[in-house]
C-alpha positions in Angstrom: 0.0 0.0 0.0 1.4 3.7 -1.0 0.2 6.2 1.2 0.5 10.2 0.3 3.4 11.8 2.4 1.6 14.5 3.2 -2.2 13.6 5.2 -3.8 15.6 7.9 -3.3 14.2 11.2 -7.1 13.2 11.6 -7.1 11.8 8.0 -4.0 9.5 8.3 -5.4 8.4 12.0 -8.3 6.9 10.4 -6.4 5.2 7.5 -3.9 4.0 9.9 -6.3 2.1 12.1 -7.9 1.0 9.2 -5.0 0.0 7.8 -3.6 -2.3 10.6 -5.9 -2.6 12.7 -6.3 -6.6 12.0 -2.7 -7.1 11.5 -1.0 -9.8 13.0 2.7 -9.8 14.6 5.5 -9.2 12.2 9.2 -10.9 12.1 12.0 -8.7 11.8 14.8 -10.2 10.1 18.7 -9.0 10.9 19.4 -6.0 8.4 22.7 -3.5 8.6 22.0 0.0 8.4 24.6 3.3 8.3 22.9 5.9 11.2 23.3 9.5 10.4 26.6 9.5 12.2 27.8 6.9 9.5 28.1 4.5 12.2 26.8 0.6 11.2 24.3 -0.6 13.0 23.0 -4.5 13.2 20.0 -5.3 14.3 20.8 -8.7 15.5 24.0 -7.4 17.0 21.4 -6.1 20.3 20.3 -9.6 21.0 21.4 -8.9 24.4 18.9 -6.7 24.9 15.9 -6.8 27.0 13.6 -4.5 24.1 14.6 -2.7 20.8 12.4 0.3 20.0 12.2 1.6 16.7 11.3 4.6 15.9 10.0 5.4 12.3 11.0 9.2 11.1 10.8 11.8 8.9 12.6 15.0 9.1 9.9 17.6 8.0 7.2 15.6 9.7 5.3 18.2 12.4 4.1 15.1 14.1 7.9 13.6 14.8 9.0 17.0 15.5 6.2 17.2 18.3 6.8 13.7 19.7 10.4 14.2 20.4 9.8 15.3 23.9 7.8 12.2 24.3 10.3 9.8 23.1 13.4 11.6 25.3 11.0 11.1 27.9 10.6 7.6 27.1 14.3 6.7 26.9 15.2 8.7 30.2 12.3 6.7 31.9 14.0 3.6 30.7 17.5 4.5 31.0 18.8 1.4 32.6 16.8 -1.3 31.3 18.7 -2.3 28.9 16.3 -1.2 26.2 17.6 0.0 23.0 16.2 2.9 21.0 16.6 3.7 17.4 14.8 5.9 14.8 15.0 5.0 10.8 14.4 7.4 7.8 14.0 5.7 4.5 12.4 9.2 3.1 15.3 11.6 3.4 19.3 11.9 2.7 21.6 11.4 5.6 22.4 15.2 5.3 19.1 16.3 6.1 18.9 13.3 8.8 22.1 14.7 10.5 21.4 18.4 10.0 17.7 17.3 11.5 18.9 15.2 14.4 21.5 18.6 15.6 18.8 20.8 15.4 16.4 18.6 18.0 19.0 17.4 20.1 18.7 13.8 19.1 20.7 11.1 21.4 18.7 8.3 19.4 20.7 6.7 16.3 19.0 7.5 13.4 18.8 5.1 10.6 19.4 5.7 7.1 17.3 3.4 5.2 18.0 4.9 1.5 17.1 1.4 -0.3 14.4 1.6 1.6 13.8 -2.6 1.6 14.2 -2.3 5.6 11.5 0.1 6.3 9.4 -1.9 3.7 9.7 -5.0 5.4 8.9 -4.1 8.6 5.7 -2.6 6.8 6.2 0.9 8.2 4.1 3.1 6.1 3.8 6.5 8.3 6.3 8.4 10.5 5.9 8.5 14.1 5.5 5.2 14.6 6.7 3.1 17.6 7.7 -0.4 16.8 8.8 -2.2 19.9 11.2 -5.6 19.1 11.8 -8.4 21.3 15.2 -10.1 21.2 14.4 -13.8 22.1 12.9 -14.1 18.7 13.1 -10.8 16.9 8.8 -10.3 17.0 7.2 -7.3 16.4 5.0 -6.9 19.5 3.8 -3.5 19.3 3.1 -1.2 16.8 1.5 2.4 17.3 2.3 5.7 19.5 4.5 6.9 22.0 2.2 8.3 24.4 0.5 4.7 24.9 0.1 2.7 28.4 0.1 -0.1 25.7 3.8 0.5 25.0 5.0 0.8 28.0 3.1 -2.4 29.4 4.7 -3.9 26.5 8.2 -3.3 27.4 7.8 -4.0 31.5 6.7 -7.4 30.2 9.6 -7.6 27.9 12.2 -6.6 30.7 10.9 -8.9 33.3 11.5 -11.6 30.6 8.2 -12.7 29.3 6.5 -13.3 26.3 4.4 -10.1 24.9 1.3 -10.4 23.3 1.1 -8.4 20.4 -0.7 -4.9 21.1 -1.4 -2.3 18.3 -2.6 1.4 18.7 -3.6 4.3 16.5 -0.7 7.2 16.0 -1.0 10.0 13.7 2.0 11.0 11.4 3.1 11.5 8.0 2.9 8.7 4.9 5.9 6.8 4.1 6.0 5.6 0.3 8.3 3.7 -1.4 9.1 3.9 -5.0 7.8 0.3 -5.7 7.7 -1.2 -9.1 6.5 -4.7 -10.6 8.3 -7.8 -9.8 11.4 -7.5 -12.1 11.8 -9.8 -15.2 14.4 -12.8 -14.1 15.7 -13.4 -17.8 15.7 -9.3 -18.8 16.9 -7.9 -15.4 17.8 -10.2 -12.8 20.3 -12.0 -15.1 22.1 -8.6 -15.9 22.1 -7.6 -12.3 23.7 -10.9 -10.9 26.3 -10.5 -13.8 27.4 -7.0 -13.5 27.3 -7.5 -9.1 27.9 -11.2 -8.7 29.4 -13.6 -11.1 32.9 -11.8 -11.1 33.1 -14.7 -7.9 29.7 -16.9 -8.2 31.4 -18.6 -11.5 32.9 -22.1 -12.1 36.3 -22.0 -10.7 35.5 -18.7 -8.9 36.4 -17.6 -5.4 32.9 -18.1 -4.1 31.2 -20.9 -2.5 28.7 -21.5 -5.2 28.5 -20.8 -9.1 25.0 -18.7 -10.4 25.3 -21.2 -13.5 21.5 -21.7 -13.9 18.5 -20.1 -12.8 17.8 -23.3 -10.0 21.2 -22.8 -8.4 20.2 -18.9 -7.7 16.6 -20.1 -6.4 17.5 -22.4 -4.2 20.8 -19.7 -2.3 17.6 -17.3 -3.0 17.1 -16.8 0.9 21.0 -16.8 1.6 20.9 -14.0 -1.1 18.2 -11.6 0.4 20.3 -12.3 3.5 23.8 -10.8 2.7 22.6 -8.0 1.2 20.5 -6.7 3.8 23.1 -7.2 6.3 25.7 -5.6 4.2 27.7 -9.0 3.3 27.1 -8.6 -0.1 28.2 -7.2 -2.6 31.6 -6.8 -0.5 32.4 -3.5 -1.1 32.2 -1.4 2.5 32.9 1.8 2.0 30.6 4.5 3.1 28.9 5.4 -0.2 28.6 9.2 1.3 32.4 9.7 1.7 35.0 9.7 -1.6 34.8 8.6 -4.7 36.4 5.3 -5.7 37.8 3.7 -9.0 36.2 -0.1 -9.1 33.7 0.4 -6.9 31.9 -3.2 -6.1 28.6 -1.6 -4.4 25.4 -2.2 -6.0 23.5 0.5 -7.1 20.4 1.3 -4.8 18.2 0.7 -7.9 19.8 -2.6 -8.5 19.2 -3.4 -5.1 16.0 -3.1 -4.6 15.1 -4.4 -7.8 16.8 -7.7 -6.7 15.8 -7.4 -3.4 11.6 -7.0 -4.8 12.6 -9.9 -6.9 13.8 -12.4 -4.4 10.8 -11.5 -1.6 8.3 -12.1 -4.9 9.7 -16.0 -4.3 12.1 -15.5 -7.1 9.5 -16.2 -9.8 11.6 -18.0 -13.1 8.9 -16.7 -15.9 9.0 -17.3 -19.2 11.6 -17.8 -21.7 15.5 -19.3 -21.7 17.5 -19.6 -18.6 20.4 -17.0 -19.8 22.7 -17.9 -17.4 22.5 -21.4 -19.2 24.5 -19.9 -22.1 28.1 -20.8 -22.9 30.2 -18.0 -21.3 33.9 -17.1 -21.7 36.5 -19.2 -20.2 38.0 -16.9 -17.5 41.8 -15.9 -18.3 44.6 -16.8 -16.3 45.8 -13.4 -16.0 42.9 -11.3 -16.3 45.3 -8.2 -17.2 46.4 -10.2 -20.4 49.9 -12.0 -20.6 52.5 -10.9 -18.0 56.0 -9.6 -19.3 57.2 -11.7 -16.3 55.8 -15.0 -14.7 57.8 -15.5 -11.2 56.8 -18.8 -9.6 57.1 -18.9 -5.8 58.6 -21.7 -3.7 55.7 -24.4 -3.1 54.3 -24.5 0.1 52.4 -27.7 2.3 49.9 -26.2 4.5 49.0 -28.2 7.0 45.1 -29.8 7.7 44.9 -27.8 11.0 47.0 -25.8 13.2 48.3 -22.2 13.3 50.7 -21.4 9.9 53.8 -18.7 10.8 54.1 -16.7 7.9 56.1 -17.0 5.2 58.8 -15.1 3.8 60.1 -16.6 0.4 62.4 -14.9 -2.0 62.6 -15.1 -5.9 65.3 -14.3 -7.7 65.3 -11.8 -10.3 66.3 -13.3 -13.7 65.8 -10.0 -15.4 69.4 -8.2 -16.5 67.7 -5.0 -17.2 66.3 -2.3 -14.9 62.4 -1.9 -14.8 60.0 0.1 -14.1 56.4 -1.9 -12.6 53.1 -0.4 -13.9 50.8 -3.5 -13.1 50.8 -6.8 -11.4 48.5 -9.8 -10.9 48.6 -12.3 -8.0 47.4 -16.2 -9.0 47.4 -18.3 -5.7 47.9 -21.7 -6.5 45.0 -22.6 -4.2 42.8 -20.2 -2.9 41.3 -21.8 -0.3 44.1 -21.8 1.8 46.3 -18.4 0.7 44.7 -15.6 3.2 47.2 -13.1 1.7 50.2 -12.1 -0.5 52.4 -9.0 0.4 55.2 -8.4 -2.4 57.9 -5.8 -3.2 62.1 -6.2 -4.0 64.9 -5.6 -2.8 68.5 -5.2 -3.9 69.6 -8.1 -2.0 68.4 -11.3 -0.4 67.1 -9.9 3.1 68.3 -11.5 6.4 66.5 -14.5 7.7 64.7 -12.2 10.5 64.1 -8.7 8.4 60.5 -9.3 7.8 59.7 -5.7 6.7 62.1 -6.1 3.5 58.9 -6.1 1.6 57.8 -2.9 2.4 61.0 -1.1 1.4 59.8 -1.7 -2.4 56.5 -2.4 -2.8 54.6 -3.6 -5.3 51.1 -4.8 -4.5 49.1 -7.0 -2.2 47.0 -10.2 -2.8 43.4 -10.8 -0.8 40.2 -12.0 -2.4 38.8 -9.1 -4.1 41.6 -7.4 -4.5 43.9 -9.8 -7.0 45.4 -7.7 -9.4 47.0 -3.9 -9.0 47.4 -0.6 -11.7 50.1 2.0 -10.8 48.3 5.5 -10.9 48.5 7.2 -14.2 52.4 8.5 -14.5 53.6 6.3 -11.6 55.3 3.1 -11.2 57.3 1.1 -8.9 61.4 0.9 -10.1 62.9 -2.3 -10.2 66.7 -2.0 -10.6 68.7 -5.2 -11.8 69.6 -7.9 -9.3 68.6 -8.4 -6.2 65.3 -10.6 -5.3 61.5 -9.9 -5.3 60.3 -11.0 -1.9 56.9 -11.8 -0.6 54.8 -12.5 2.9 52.4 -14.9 2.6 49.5 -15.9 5.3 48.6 -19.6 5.1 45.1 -20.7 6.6 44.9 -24.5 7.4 41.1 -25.7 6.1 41.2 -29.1 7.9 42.6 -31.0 5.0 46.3 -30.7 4.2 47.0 -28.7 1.0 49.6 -27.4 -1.0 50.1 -24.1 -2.4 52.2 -22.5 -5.7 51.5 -19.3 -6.2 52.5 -17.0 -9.1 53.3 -13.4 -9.9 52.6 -11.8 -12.9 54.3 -8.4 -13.5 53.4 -5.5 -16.5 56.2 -3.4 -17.2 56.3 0.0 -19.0 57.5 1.2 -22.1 59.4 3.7 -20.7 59.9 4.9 -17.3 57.1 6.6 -16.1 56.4 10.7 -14.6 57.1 9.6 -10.9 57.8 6.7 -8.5 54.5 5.1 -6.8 55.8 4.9 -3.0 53.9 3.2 -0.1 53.5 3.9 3.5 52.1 2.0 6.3 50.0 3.6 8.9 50.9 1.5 11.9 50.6 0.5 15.9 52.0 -2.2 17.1 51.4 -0.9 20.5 48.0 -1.6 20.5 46.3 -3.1 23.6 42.5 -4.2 22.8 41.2 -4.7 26.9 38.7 -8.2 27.1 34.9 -7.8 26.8 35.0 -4.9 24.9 32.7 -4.2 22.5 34.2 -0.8 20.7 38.2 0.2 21.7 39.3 2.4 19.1 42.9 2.6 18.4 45.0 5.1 16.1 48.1 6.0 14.8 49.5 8.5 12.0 52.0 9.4 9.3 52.7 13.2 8.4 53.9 14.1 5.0 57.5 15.6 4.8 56.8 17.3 1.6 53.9 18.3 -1.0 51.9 14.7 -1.7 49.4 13.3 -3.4 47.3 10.1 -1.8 46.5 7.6 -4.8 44.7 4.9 -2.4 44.4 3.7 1.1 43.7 0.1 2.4 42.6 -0.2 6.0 43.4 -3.8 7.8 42.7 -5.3 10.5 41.8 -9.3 11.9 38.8 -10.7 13.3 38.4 -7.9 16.1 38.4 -4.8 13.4 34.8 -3.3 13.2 35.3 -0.1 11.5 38.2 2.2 10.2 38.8 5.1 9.4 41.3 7.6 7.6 41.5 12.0 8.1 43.6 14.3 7.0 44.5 16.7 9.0 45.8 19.6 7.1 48.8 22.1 8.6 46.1 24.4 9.3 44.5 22.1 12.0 41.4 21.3 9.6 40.1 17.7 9.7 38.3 15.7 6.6 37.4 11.9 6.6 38.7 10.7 3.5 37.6 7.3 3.9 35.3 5.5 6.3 34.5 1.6 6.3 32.0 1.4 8.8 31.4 -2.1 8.2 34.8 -3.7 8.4 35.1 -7.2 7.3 37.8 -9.6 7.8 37.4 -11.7 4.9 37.7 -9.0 2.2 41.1 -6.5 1.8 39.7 -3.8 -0.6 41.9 -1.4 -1.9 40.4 2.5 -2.3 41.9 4.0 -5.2 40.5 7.9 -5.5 39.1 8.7 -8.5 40.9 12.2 -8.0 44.2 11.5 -6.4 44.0 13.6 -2.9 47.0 16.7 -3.2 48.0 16.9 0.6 50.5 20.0 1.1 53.9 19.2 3.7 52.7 18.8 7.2 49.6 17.2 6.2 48.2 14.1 8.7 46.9 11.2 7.8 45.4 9.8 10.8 44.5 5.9 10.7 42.2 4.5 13.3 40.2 1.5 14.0 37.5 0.3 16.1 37.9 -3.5 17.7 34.9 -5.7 19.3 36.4 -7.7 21.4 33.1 -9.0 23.0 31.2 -12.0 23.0 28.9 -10.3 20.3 31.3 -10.6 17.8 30.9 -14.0 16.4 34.3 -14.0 15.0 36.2 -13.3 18.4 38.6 -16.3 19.3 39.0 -15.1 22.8 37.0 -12.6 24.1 38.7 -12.8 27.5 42.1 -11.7 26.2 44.0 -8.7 26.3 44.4 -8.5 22.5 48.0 -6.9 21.3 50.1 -6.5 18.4 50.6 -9.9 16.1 51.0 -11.3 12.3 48.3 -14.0 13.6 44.3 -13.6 12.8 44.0 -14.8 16.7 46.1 -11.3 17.4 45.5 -8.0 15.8 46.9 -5.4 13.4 46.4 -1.0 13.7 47.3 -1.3 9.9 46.1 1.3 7.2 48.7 1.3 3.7 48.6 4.5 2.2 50.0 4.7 -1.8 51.4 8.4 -2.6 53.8 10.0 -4.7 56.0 13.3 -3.3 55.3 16.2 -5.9 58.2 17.0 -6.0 60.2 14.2 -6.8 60.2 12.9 -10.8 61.4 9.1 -12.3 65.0 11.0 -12.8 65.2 12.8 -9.6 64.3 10.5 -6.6 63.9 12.3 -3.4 62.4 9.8 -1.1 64.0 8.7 2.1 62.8 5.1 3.7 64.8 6.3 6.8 62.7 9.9 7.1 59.7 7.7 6.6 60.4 5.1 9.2 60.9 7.8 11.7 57.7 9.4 10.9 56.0 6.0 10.8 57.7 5.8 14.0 56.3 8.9 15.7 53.4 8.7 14.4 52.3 5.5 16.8 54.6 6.9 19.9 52.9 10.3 19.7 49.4 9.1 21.9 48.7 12.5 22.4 48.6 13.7 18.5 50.8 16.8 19.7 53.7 16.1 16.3 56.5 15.0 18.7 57.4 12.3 21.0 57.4 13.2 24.4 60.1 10.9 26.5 57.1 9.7 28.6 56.1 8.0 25.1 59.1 6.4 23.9 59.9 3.1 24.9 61.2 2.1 28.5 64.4 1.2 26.7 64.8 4.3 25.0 63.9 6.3 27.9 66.9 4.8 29.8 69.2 5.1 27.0 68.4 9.2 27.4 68.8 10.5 30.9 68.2 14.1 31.2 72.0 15.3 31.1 71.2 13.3 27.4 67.9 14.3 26.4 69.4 18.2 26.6 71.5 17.6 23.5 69.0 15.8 21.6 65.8 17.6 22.1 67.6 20.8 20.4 64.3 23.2 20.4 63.9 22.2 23.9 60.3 22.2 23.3 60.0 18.5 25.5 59.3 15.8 23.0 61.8 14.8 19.9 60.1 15.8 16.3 61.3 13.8 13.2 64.6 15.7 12.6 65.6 14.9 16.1 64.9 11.4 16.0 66.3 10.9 12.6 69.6 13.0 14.4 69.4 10.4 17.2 69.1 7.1 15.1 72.3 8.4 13.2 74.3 8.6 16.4 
C-alpha cells in the first residue's frame, strides 16, 4: 500500500487504524543500516537486549517534531533497562537526517534506510510510529504511538522476561511511500544484475562458494541472497557510499538493489523464456590483465590440515638483466582456499632470515580475495633496478585438509619509465592493547607528510576484532576531513580505495588511521574474548594497519627524493605520539629508550627544547 506523504493528522489516524488494525505480529529479520553519524548498525547485533524500540522518522514531519519530547521522555524513563532505541528514515538523505537530528537534540541513532527494503519490510508506512522488538525471537509486539500505556506495558513485560502479546494502537504522522515497481523480469533484469554485481566470484572456478550457473542454483541460495545484502555482506564492497569517490567500486547500485531485493521476496519467480545464465560464457583468463612480461613462480608450500601457519617469507630471484620500471601486477594463488594473503615488493639483495619488513621497502602490490590484481596511478610506477630478489609474505590458513600451495606473480612493465615513483607507506601500531569484553576500543596511529603529496589509495586492515576504520587528513592548518570510512569492516575481504581524483595533501599534512575492535562475546568471530588483545602477524592477534599509496610532488622518475629512513621515523612517531601533539614526548618512547636518554642526554638531543623529539631529532638520534 502507497500512502501520500503528506495527510492531515485526523485523515492518516483513520487510515492507519484501518489499515492495521487486524494485522498480526510481524518478524524482523537482521538487516545493517549506516545511522546518520555513518556508524553501522546491526539489528541482531542487540540480542542482548531486554527490548529494541524503533522509531520510524521523517525530518519535516510536524508530528515527529512534536513527539520528540515524548520519546526523550521515554528513553530517560528507561534508561537502565537495557532497552535500545533507534529511529530510521527511508524518506530523506543522511544530510538532512544529521542536519535534523542537531537541530532537535537527538541522542537516538538515526537510521538511514535509503534502499528503503528495511523500512518496507517491517511494513512501516507513516512516521511517528513506535515499533517495539523483542530479542528472544526478533517479534514485532507493538506497533503504534508513544504516548501509549500499551507500549510501555509492552516493554515492562519484555524486561521482566516474558512473552508479549502483540498490542497495536492508532498514532497519527506522516505517509511513508516507497518507489515500488513490478516484480522484475528474471531473464531481462535479474540475469544482468547478478552479472554486472555477482558472477565476477559466483562462476565455475570462482572464489565463491557456489556458481549462479543456472536459474535453479540462484533459487535455491535465494534466501541466503536476500540475507547478505540486507546485512551488508554482499556485494563486499564497504565503503561508506557518502564519503569519496572510488575507482572499481563493487557496491550495488540502490536501484539494483532493490530491484533484486523485490525480486527475491516475490519468491524468485523464473517466468518465461531461456534460462540466460545457461548460455556458454567465456572461459575466464589466467591473467585477467592479459599476458605478464614476467611469470615468477614462488617456492611451493604444504599447509597443513589444522594448526596455526607462521608466515612466510620466500624470496625469488630476479632473472631479469635490465632495470624496470612496474606499472601493473597480478597475484594467482595456486590454491585459494588456503592463501589468506600475499604481500610483495624487491629488494636489492636477499634480506636477512629475521628482516620481515624487507617487503615494504619496495613495494609492489598485495593479494586478498577481491583485490587480485593492481594498476600504478597514471604517470607512476614502482622501479625495479637489476639484481637483487623480489620478496613476498604470505599468510597460510589451514582448512582441515592438508593442502599445497604455488603461487605465481605476474608483473606488467612500462614502455618507458614513467612521470614519478608510486611509494607506499604503512599507517601502523604495534602498540595496540585491545582490553577483554569490549565491544568498541578504538585505536589510532599516523603518518605526516615531509613534503607536498598526493594520496593515490588507502587500504585499512585489520583481523577478526576490526569493526570499522577510518582515515582523516588533518591539514597544517588544523582542519580535519574523513577521507575514507568503512563502517562495516570485514575480515574476509582486503579492498583497496583508489581515488578517483588522487587527494593533493601540502607538507605537514596528517593522515590519521584509526580503527574500532569488538572484542566482545557479540562478535561471532572473536577467538577469545577474554584476552587482552596486542600487536601480532596471527588472525587470533590484531593489526592498527592502514597502507597509504602516494607520490611526493616534488620528486620525478629522474630525480628521486624519497628517504625510507625519514619515513620510518615518521612512521615511528606517528604510533609513539598518543597524544597527536607532532612530537614524541620521552614519557612516550619506549622504556628502553627512555633509559638510554637521561636528562643530562635528552638536553642535547631535544635541540628546540620544546619536550618531545620531532622527526629531525629522532632521525639525528638514530644516526648517532
Amino acid at each position: 500500500m502507497i500512502l501520500f506523504r503528506h495527510t492531515t493528522p485526523t485523515l492518516l489516524f483513520t487510515i492507519l487504524f484501518a489499515a492495521f488494525g487486524a494485522q498480526a505480529a510481524l518478524k524482523s529479520d537482521n538487516f545493517v543500516l549506516l545511522d546518520h553519524n555513518g556508524s553501522a548498525q546491526e539489528l541482531y547485533y542487540h540480542g542482548d537486549a531486554s527490548a529494541i524500540v524503533l522509531i520510524s522518522q521523517i525530518s519535516d514531519c510536524e508530528a515527529v517534531e512534536a513527539s520528540i519530547p515524548d520519546y526523550r521522555q521515554l528513553k530517560s524513563d528507561y534508561a537502565d533497562k537495557n532497552i535500545r532505541f533507534f529511529m530510521i528514515n527511508s524518506i530523506d538523505s543522511r544530510a538532512t537526517i544529521a542536519a535534523k537530528a542537531a537541530e532537535w537534540g537527538l541522542d537516538i541513532p538515526v537510521l538511514h534506510d535509503d534502499v528503503q527494503i528495511i523500512g518496507q519490510s517491517l511494513q512501516i508506512t507513516a512516521s511517528n510510529e513506535v515499533l517495539v522488538i523483542d530479542p528472544k525471537n526478533w517479534q514485532i509486539v507493538y506497533r503504534g504511538a508513544v504516548k501509549s500505556d500499551a507500549l510501555r506495558a509492552t516493554m515492562d513485560t519484555l524486561i521482566a522476561g516474558d512473552t508479549a502479546a502483540y498490542q497495536q494502537t492508532a498514532h497519527n504522522g506522516c505517509a511513508v511511500s516507497y518507489n515500488e515497481n513490478d516484480v522484475a523480469s528474471y531473464a531481462e533484469e535479474i540475469v544482468p544484475i547478478l552479472e554486472q554485481n555477482c558472477m565476477a566470484c559466483h562462476i565455475e572456478g570462482g572464489i565463491a562458494p557456489w556458481a549462479m550457473s543456472e536459474y535453479r542454483m540462484v533459487l535455491g541460495f535465494a534466501p541466503m541472497m536476500r540475507e547478505v545484502i540486507r546485512v551488508k555482506r554482499m556485494p563486499p564492497w564497504h565503503a561508506d557510499p557518502e564519503i569519496g569517490h572510488w575507482k572499481n567500486s563493487a557496491a550495488m547500485s540502490n536501484e539494483d538493489t532493490k530491484t533484486l531485493v523485490n525480486w527475491l521476496e516475490a519468491g524468485a519467480p523464473r517466468g518465461e523464456g531461456p534460462d540466460p545464465l545457461l548460455n556458454p560464457r567465456p572461459i575466464k583468463e589466467q591473467w585477467p590483465l592479459g599476458e605478464p612480461d614476467l611469470i615468477l613462480t614462488v617456492p611451493s608450500f604444504d599447509v597443513p590440515a589444522t594448526g596455526v601457519v607462521e608466515y612466510q617469507f620466500p624470496v625469488v630471484d630476479n632473472p631479469l638483466d635490465r632495470d624496470v620500471w612496474v606499472e601493473a601486477a597480478t597475484v594467482l594463488p595456486g590454491n585459494t582456499k588456503v592463501v589468506h594473503h600475499v604481500l610483495m615488493g624487491s629488494a636489492e639483495q636477499k634480506p636477512k632470515q629475521d628482516d620481515r619488513e624487507g617487503v615494504f621497502q619496495n613495494y609492489i602490490m598485495g593479494y586478498a580475495p577481491g583485490n587480485e590484481s593492481a594498476h600504478m596511478p597514471e604517470g607512476t610506477g614502482v622501479f625495479v633496478p637489476v639484481g637483487g630478489v623480489y620478496q613476498l609474505q604470505l599468510h597460510y590458513t589451514p582448512i582441515g585438509i592438508a593442502a599445497t600451495d604455488e603461487t605465481k606473480v605476474g608483473l606488467y612493465f612500462a614502455d618507458e619509465a614513467p612521470d614519478n615513483f608510486l611509494r607506499q607507506q604503512v599507517v601502523l601500531n604495534p602498540r595496540i592493547k585491545i582490553p577483554p569484553n569490549t565491544e568498541a576500543h578504538e585505536e589510532s596511529a599516523y603518518f605526516e607528510f615531509w613534503g607536498d603529496a598526493t594520496i593515490h589509495s588507502l587500504v585499512p586492515h585489520s583481523h577478526y576484532r576490526g569493526k570499522s576504520s577510518t582515515f582523516e587528513l588533518q591539514y597544517p592548518d588544523g582542519t580535519l576531513e574523513t577521507v575514507l570510512s568503512v563502517p562495516n569492516y570485514d575480515f574476509n575481504w582486503q579492498r583497496t580505495y583508489s581515488f578517483v581524483e588522487p587527494k593533493k595533501v601540502p607538507k605537514g599534512t596528517r593522515i590519521i588511521h584509526k580503527t574500532v575492535y569488538d572484542n566482545s562475546t557479540k562478535n561471532p568471530a572473536n577467538p577469545a574474548p577474554d584476552e587482552e588483545v596486542t600487536w601480532g602477524l596471527q588472525s587470533h592477534e590484531e593489526m592498527l594497519y592502514g597502507s597509504v599509496s602516494y607520490s611526493w610532488d616534488a620528486e620525478t622518475s629522474a630525480a628521486p627524493i624519497h628517504s625510507n629512513q625519514t619515513s620510518d621515523v615518521a612512521q615511528f612517531i606517528g604510533f609513539m605520539d598518543k597524544d597527536m601533539s607532532g612530537k614524541a614526548e620521552k614519557e612516550e618512547l619506549p622504556k628502553r629508550m627512555q633509559e638510554n636518554l637521561p636528562w643530562y642526554k635528552w638536553i642535547f638531543v631535544d635541540q628546540n627544547f620544546d619536550g618531545g623529539l620531532d622527526v629531525a631529532e629522532m632521525e639525528a638520534l638514530f644516526d648517532r
